[in-house]
N, CA, C and O atoms as a Maestro MAE file, in Angstrom:
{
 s_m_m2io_version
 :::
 2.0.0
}

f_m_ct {
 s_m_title
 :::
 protein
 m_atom[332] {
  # First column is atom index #
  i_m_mmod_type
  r_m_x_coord
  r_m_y_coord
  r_m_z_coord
  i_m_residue_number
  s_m_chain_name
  s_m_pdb_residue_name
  s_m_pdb_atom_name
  i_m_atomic_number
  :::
  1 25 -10.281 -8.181 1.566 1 A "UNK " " N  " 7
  2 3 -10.288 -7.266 2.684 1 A "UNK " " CA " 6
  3 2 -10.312 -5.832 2.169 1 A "UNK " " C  " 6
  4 15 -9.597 -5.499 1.224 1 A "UNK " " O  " 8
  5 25 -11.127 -4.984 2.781 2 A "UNK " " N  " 7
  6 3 -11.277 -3.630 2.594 2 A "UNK " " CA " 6
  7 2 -9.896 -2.943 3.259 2 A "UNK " " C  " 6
  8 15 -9.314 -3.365 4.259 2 A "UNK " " O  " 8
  9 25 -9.548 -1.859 2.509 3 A "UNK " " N  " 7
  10 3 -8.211 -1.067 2.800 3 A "UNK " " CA " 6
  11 2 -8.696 -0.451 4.345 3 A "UNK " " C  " 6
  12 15 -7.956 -0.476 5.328 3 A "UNK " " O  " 8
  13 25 -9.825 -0.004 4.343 4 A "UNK " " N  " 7
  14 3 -10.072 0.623 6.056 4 A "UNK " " CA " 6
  15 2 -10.222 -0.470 7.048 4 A "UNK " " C  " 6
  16 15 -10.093 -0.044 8.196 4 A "UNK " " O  " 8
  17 25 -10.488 -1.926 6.960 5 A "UNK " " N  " 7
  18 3 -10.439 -2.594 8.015 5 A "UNK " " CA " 6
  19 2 -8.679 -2.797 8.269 5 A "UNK " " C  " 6
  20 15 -8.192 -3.042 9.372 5 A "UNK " " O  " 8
  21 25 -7.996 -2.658 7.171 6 A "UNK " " N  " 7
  22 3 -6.342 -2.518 8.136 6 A "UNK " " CA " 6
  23 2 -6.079 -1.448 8.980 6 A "UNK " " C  " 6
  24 15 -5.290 -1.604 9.912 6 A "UNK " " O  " 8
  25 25 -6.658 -0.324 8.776 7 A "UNK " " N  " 7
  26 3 -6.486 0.510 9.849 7 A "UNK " " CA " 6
  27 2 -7.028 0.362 11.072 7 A "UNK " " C  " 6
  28 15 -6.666 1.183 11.916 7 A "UNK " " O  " 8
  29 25 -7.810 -0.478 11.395 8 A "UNK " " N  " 7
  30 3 -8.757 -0.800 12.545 8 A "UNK " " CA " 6
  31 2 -7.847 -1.448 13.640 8 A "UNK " " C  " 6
  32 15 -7.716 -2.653 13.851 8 A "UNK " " O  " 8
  33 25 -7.259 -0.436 14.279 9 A "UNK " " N  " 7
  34 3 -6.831 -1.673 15.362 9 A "UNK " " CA " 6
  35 2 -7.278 -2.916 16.357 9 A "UNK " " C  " 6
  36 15 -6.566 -3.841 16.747 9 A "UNK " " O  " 8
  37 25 -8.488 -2.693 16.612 10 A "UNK " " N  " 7
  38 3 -9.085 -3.989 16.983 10 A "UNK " " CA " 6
  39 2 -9.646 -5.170 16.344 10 A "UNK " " C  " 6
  40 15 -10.317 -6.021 16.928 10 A "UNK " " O  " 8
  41 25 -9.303 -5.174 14.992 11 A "UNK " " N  " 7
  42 3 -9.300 -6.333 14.168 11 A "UNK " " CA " 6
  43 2 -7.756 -7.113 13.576 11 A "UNK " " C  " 6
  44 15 -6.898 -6.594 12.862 11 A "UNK " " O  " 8
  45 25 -7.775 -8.175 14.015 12 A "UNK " " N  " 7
  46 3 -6.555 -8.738 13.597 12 A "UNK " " CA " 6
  47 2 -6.654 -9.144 12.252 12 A "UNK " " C  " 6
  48 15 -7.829 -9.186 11.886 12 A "UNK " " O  " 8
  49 25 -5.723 -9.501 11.266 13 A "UNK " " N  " 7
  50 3 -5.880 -9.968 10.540 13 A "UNK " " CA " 6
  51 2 -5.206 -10.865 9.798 13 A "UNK " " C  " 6
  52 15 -4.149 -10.681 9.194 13 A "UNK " " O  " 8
  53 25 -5.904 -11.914 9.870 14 A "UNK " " N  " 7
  54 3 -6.321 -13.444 9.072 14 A "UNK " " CA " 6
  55 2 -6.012 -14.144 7.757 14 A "UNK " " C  " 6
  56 15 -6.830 -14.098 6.838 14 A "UNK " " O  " 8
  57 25 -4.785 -14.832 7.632 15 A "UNK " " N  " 7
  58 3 -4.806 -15.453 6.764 15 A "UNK " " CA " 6
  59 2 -6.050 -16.623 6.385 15 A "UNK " " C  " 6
  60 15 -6.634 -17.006 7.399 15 A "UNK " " O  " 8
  61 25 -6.552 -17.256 5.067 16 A "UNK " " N  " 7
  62 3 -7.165 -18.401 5.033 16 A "UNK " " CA " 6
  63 2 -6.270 -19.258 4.980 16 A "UNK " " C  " 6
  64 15 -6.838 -20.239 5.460 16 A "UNK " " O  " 8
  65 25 -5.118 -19.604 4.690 17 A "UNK " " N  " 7
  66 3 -4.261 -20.467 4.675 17 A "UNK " " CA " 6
  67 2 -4.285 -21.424 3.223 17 A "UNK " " C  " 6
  68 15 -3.521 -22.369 3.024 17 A "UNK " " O  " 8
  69 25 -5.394 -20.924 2.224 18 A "UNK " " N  " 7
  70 3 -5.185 -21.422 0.630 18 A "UNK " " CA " 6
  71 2 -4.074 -21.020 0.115 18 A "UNK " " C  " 6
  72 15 -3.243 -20.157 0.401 18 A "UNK " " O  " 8
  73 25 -4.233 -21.979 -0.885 19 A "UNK " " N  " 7
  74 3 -2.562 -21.396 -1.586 19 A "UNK " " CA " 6
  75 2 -3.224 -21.113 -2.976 19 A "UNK " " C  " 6
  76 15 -4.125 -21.734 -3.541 19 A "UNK " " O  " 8
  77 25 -2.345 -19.709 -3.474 20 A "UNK " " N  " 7
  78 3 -3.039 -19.279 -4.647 20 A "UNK " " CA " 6
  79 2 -1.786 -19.473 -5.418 20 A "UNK " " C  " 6
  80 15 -0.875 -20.164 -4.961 20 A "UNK " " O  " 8
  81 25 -1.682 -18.691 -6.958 21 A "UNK " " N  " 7
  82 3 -1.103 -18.814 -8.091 21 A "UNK " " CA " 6
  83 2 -0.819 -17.311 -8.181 21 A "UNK " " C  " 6
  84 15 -0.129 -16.899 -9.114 21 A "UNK " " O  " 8
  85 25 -1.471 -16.201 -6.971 22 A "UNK " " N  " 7
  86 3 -1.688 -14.761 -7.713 22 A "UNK " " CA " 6
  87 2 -0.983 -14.578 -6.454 22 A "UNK " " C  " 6
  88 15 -1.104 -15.291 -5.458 22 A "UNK " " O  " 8
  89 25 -0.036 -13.283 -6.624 23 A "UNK " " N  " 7
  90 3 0.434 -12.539 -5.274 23 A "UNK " " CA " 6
  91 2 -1.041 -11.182 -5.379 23 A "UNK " " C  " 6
  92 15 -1.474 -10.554 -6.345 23 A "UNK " " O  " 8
  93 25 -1.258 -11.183 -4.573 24 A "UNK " " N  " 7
  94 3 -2.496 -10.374 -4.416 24 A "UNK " " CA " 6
  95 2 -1.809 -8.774 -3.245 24 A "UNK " " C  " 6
  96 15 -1.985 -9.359 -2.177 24 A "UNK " " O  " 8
  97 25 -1.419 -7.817 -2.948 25 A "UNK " " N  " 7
  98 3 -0.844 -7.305 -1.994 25 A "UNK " " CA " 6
  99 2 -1.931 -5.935 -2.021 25 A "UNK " " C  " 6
  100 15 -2.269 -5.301 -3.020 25 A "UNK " " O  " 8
  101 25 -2.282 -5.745 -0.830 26 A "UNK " " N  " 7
  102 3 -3.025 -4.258 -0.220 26 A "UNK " " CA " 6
  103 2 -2.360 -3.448 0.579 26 A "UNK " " C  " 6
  104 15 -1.930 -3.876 1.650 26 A "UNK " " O  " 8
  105 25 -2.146 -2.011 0.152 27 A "UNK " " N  " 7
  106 3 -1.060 -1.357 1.457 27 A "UNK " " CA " 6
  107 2 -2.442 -0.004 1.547 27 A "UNK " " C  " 6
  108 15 -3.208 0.482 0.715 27 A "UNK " " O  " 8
  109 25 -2.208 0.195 2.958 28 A "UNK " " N  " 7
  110 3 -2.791 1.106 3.323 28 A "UNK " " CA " 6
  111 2 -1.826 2.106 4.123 28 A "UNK " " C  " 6
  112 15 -0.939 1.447 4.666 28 A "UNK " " O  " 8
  113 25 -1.720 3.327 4.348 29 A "UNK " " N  " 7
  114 3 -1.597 4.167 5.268 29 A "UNK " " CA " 6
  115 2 -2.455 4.790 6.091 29 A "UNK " " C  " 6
  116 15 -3.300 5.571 5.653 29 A "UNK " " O  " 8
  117 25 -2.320 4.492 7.442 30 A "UNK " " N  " 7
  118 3 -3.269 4.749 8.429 30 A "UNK " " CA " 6
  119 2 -2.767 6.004 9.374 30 A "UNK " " C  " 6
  120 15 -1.547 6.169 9.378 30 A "UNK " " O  " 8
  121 25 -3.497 6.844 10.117 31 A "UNK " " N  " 7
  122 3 -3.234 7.483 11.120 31 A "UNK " " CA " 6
  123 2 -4.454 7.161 12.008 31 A "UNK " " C  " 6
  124 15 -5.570 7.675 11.936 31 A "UNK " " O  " 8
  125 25 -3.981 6.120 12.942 32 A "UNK " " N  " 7
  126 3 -4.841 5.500 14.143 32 A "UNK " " CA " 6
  127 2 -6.001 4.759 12.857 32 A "UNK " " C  " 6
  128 15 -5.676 4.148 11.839 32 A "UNK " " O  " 8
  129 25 -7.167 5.031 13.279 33 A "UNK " " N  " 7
  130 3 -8.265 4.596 12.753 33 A "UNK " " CA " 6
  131 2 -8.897 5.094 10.893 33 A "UNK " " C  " 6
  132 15 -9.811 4.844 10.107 33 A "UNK " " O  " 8
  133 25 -7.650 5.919 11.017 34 A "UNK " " N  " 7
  134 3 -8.305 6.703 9.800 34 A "UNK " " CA " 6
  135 2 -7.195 6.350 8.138 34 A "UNK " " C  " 6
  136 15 -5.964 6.322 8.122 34 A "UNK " " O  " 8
  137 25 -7.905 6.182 7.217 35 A "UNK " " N  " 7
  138 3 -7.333 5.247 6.057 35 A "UNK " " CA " 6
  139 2 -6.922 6.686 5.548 35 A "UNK " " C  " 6
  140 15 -7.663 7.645 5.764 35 A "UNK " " O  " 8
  141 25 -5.778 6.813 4.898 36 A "UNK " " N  " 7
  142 3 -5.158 7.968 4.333 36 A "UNK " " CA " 6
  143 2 -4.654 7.880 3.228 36 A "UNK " " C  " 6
  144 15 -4.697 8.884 2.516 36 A "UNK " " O  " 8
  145 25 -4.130 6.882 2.813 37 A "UNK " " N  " 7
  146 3 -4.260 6.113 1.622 37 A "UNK " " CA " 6
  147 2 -4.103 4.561 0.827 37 A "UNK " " C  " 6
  148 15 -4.353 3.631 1.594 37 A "UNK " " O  " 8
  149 25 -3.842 4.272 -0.157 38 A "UNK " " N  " 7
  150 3 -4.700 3.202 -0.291 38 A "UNK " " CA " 6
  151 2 -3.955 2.604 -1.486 38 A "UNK " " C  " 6
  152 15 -4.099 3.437 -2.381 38 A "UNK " " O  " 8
  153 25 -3.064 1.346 -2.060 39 A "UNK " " N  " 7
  154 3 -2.765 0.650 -3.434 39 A "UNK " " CA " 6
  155 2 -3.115 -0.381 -3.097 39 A "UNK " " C  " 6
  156 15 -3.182 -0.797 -1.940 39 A "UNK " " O  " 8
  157 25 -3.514 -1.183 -4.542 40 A "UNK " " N  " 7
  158 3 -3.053 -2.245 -4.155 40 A "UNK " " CA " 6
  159 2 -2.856 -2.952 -5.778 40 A "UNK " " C  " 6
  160 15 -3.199 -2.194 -6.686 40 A "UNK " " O  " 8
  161 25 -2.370 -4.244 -6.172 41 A "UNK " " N  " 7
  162 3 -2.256 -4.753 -7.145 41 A "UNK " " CA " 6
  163 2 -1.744 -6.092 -7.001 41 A "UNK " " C  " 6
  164 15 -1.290 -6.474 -5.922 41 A "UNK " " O  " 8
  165 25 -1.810 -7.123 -8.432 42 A "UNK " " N  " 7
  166 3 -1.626 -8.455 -8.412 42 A "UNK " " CA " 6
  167 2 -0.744 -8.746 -9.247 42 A "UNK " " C  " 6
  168 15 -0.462 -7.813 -9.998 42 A "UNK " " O  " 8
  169 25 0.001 -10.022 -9.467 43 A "UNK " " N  " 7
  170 3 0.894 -10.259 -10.496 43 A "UNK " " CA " 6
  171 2 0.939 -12.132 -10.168 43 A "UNK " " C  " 6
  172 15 1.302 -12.716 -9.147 43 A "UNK " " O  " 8
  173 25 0.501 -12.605 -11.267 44 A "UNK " " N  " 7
  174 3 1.051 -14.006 -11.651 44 A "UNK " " CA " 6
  175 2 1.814 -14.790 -11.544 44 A "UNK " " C  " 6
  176 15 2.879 -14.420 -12.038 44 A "UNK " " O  " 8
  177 25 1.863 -16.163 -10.957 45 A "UNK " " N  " 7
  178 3 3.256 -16.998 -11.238 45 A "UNK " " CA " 6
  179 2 4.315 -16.475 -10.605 45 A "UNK " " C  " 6
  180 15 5.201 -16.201 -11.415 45 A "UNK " " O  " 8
  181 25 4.602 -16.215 -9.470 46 A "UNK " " N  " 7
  182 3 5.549 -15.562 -8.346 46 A "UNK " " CA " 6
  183 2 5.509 -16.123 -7.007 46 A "UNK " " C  " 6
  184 15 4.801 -15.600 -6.147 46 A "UNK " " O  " 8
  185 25 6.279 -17.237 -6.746 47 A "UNK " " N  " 7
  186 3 6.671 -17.923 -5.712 47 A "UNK " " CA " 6
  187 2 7.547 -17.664 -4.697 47 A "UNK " " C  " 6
  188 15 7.719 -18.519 -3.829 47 A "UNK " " O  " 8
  189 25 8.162 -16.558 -4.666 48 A "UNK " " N  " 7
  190 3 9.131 -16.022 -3.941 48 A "UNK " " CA " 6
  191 2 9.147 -14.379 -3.833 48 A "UNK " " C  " 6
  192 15 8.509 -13.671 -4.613 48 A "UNK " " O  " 8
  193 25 9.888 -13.916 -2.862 49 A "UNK " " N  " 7
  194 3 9.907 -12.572 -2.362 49 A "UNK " " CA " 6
  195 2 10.686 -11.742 -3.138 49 A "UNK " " C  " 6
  196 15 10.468 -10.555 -3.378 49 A "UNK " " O  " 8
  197 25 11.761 -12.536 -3.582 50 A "UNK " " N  " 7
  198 3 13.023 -12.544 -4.361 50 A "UNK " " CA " 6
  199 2 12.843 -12.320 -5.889 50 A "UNK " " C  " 6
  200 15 13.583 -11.925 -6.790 50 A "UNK " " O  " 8
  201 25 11.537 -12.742 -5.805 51 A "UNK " " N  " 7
  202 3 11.287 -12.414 -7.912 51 A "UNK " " CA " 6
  203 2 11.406 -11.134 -7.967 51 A "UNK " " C  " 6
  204 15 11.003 -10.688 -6.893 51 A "UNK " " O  " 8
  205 25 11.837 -10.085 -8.831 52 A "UNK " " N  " 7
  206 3 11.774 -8.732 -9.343 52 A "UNK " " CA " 6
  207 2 10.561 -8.509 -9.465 52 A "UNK " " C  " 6
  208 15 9.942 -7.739 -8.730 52 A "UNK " " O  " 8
  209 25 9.934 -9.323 -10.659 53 A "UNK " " N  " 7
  210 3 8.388 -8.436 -10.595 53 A "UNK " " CA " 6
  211 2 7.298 -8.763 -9.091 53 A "UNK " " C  " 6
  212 15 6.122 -8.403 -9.041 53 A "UNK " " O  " 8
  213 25 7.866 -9.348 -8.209 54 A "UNK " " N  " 7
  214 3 7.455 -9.008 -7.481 54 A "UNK " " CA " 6
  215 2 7.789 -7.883 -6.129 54 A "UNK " " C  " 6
  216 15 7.085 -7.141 -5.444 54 A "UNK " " O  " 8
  217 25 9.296 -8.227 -6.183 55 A "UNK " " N  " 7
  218 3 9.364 -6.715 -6.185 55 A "UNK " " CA " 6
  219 2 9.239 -5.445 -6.681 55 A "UNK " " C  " 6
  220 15 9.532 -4.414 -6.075 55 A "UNK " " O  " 8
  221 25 8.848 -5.522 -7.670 56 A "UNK " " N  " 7
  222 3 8.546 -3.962 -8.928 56 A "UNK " " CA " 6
  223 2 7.311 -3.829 -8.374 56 A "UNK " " C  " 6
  224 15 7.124 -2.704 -7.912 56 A "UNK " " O  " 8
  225 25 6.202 -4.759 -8.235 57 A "UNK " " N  " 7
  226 3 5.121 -4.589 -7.585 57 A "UNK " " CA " 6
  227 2 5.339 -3.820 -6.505 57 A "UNK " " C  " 6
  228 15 4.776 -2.726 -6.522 57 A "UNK " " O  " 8
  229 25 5.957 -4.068 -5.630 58 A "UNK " " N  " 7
  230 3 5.972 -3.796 -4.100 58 A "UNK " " CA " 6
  231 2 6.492 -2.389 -4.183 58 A "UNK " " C  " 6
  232 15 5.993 -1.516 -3.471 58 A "UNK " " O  " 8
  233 25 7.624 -2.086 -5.149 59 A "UNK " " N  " 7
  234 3 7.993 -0.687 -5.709 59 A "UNK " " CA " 6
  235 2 7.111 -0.324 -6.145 59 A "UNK " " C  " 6
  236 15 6.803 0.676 -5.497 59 A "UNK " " O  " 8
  237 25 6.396 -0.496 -6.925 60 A "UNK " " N  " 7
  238 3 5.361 0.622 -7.968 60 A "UNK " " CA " 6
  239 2 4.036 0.978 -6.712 60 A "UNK " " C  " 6
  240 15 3.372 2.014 -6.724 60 A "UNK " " O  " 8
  241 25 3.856 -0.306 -5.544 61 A "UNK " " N  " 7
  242 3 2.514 0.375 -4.553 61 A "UNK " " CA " 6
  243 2 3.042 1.288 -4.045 61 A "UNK " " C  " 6
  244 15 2.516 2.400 -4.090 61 A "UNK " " O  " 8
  245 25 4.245 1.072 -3.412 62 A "UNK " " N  " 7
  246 3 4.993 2.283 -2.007 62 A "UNK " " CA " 6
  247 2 4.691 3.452 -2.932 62 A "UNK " " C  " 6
  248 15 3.808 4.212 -2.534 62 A "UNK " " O  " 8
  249 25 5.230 3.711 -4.017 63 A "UNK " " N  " 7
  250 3 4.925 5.005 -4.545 63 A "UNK " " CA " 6
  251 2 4.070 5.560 -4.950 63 A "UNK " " C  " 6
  252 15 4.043 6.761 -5.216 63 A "UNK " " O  " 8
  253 25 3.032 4.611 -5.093 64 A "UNK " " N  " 7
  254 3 1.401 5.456 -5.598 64 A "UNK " " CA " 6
  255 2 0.791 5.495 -4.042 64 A "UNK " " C  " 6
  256 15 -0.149 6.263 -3.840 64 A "UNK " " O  " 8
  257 25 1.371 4.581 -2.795 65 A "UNK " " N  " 7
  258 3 1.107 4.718 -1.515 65 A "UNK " " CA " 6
  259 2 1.119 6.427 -1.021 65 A "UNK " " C  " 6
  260 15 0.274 7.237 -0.642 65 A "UNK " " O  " 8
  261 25 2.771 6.425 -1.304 66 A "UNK " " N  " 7
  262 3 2.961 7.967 -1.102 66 A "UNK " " CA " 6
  263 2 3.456 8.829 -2.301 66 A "UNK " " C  " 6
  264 15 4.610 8.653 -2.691 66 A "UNK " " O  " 8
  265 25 2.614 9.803 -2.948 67 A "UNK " " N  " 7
  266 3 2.991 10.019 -3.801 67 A "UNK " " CA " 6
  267 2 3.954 11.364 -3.379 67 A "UNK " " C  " 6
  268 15 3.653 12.142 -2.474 67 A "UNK " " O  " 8
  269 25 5.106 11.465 -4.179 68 A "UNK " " N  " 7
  270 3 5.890 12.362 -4.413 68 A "UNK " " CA " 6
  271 2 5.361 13.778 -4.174 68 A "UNK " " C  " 6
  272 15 4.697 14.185 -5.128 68 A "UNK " " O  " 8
  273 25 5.466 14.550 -3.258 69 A "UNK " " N  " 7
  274 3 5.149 15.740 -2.659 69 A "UNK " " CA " 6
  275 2 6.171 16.813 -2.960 69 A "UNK " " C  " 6
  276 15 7.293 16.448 -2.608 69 A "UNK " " O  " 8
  277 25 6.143 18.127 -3.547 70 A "UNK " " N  " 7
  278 3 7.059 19.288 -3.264 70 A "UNK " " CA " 6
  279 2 6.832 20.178 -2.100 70 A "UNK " " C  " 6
  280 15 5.808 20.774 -1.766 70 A "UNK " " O  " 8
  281 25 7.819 20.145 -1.641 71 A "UNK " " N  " 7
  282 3 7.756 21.285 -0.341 71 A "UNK " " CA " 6
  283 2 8.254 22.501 -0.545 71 A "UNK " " C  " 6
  284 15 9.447 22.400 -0.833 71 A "UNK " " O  " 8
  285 25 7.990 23.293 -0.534 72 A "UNK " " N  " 7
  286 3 8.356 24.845 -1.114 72 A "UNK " " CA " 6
  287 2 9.099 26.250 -0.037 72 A "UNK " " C  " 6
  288 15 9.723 27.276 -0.309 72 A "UNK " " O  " 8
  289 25 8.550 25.514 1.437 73 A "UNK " " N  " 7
  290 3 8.643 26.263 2.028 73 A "UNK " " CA " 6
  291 2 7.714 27.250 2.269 73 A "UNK " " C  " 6
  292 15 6.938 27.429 1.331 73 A "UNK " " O  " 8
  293 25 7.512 28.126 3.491 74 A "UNK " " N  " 7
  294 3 6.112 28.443 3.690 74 A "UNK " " CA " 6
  295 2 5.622 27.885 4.902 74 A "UNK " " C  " 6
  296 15 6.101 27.209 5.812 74 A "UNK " " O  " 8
  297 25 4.213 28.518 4.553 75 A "UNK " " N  " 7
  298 3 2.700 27.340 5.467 75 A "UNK " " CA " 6
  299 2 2.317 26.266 4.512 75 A "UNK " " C  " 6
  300 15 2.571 26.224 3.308 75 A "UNK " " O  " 8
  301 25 1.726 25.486 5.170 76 A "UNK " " N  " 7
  302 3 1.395 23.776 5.018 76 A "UNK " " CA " 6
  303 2 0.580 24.035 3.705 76 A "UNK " " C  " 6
  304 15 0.694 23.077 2.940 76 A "UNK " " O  " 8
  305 25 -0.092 24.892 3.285 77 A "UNK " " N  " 7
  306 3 -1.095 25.143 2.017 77 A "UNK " " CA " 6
  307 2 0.035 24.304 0.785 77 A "UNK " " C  " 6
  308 15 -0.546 23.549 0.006 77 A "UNK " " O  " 8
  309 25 1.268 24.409 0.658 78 A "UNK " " N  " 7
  310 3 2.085 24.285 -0.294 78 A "UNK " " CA " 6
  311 2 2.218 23.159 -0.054 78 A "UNK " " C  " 6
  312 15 2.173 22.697 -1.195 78 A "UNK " " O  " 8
  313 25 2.431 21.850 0.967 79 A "UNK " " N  " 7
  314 3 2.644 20.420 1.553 79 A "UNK " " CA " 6
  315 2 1.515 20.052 0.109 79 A "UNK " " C  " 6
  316 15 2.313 19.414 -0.578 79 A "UNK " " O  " 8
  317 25 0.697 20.067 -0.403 80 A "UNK " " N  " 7
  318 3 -0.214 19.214 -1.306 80 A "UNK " " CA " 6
  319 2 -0.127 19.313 -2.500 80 A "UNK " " C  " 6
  320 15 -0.799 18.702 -3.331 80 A "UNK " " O  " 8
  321 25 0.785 20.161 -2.707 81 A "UNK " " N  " 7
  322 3 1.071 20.227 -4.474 81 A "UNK " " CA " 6
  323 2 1.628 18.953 -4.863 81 A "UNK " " C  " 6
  324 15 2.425 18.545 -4.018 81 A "UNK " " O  " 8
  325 25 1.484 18.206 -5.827 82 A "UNK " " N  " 7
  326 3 2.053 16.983 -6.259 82 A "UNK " " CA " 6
  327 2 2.779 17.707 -7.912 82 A "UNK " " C  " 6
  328 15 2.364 18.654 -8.579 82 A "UNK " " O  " 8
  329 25 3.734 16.977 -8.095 83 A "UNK " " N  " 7
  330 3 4.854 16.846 -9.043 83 A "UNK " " CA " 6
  331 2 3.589 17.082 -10.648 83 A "UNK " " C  " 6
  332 15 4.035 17.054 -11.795 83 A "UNK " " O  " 8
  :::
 }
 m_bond[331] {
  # First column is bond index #
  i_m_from
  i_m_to
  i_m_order
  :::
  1 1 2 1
  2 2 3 1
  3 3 4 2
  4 3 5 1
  5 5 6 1
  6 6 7 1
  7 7 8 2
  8 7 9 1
  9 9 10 1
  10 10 11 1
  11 11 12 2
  12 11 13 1
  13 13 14 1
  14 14 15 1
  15 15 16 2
  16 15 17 1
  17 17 18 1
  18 18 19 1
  19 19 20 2
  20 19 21 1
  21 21 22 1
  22 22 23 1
  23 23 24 2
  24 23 25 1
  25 25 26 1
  26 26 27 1
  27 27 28 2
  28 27 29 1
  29 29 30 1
  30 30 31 1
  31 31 32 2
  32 31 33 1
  33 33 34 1
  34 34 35 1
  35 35 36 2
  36 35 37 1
  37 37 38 1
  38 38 39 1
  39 39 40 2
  40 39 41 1
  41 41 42 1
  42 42 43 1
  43 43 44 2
  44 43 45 1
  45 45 46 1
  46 46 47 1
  47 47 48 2
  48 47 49 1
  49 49 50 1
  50 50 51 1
  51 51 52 2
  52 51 53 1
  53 53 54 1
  54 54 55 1
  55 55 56 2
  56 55 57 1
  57 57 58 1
  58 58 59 1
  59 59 60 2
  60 59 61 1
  61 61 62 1
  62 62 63 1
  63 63 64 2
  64 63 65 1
  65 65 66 1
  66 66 67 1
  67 67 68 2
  68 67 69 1
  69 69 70 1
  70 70 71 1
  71 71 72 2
  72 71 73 1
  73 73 74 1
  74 74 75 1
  75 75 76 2
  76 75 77 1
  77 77 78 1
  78 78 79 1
  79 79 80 2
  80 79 81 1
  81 81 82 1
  82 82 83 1
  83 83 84 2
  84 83 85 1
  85 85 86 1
  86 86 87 1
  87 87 88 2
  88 87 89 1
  89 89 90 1
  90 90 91 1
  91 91 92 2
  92 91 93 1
  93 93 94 1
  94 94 95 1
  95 95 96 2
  96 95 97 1
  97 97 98 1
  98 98 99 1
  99 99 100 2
  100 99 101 1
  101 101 102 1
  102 102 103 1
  103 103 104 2
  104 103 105 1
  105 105 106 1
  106 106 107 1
  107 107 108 2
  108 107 109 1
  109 109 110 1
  110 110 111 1
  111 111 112 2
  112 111 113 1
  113 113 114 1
  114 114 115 1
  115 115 116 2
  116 115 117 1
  117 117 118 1
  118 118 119 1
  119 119 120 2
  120 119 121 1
  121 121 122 1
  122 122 123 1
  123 123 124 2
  124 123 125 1
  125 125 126 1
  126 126 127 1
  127 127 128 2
  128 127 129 1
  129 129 130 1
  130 130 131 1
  131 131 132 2
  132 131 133 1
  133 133 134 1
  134 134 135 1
  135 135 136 2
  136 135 137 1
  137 137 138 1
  138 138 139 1
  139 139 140 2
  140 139 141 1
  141 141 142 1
  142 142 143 1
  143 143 144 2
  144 143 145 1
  145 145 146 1
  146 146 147 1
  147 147 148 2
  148 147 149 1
  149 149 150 1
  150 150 151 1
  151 151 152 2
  152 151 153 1
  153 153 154 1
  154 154 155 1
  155 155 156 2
  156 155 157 1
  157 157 158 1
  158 158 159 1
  159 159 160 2
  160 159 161 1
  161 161 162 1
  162 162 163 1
  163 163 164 2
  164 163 165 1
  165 165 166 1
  166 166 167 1
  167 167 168 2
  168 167 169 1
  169 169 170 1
  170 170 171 1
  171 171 172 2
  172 171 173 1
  173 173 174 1
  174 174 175 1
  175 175 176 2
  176 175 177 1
  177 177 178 1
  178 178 179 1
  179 179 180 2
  180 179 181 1
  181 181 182 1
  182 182 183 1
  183 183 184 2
  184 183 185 1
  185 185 186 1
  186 186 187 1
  187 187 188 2
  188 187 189 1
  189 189 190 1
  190 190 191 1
  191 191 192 2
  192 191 193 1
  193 193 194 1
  194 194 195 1
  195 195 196 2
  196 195 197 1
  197 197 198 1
  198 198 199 1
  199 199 200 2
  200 199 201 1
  201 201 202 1
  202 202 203 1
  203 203 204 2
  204 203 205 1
  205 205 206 1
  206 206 207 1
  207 207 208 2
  208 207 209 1
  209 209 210 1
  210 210 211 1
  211 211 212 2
  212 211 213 1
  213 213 214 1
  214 214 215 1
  215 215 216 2
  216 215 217 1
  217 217 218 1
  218 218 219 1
  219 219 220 2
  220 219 221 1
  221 221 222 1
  222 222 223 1
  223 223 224 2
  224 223 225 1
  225 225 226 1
  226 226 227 1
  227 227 228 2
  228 227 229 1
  229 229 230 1
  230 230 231 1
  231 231 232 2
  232 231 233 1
  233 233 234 1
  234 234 235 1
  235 235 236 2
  236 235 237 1
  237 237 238 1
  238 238 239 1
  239 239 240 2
  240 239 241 1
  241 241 242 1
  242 242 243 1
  243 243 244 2
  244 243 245 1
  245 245 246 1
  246 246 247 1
  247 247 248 2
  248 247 249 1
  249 249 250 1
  250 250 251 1
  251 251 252 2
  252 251 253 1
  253 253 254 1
  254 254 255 1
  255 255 256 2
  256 255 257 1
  257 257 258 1
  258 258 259 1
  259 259 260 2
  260 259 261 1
  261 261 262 1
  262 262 263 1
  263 263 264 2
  264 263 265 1
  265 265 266 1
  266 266 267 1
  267 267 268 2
  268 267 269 1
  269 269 270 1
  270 270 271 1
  271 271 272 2
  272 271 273 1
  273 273 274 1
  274 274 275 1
  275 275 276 2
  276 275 277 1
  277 277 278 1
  278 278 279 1
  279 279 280 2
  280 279 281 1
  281 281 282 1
  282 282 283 1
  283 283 284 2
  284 283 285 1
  285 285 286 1
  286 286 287 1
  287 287 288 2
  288 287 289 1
  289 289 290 1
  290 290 291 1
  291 291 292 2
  292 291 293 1
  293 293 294 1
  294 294 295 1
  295 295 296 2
  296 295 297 1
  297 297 298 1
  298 298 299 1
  299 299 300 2
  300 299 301 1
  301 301 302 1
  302 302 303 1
  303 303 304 2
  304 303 305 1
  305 305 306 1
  306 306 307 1
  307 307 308 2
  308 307 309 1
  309 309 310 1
  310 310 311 1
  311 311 312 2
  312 311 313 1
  313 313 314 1
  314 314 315 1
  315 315 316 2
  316 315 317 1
  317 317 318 1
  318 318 319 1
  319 319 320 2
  320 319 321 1
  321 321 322 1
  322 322 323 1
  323 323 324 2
  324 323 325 1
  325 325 326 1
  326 326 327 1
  327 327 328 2
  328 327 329 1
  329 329 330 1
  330 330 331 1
  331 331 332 2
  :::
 }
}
């Protein structure tokens, strides 16, 4: 699945119901229709929610999801500086 068809609200979306060996995970951030940003990554041999590296996964997308912003104060010009 493409990261902009999750933003689509009139498409649901569909498991196939195979069973794999790979946790496969896509995160998008949307505002309405529009893709704003975008991770995604895989990891091996992980049967549960509860494994660490699959949570480290799920940690390491959220943060390249949103990356770390300084706010400085001001007008919004300063909102895009990254670390």
């Amino acid at each position: 699945m493409q990261a902009e068809q999750v933003c689509s609200p009139e498409r649901e979306i569909e498991e196939d119901g195979m069973a794999y060996t790979e946790a496969r995970v896509r995160m998008a951030f949307c505002r309405g229709p529009y893709l704003l940003s975008t991770s995604y990554g895989s990891i091996r041999g992980v049967g549960d929610p509860a494994d660490p590296r699959f949570q480290r996964l799920i940690h390491d997308l959220t943060r390249e999801l949103f990356p770390h912003r300084e706010y400085r104060g001001g007008d919004a010009s300063s909102l895009g500086r990254t670390r």
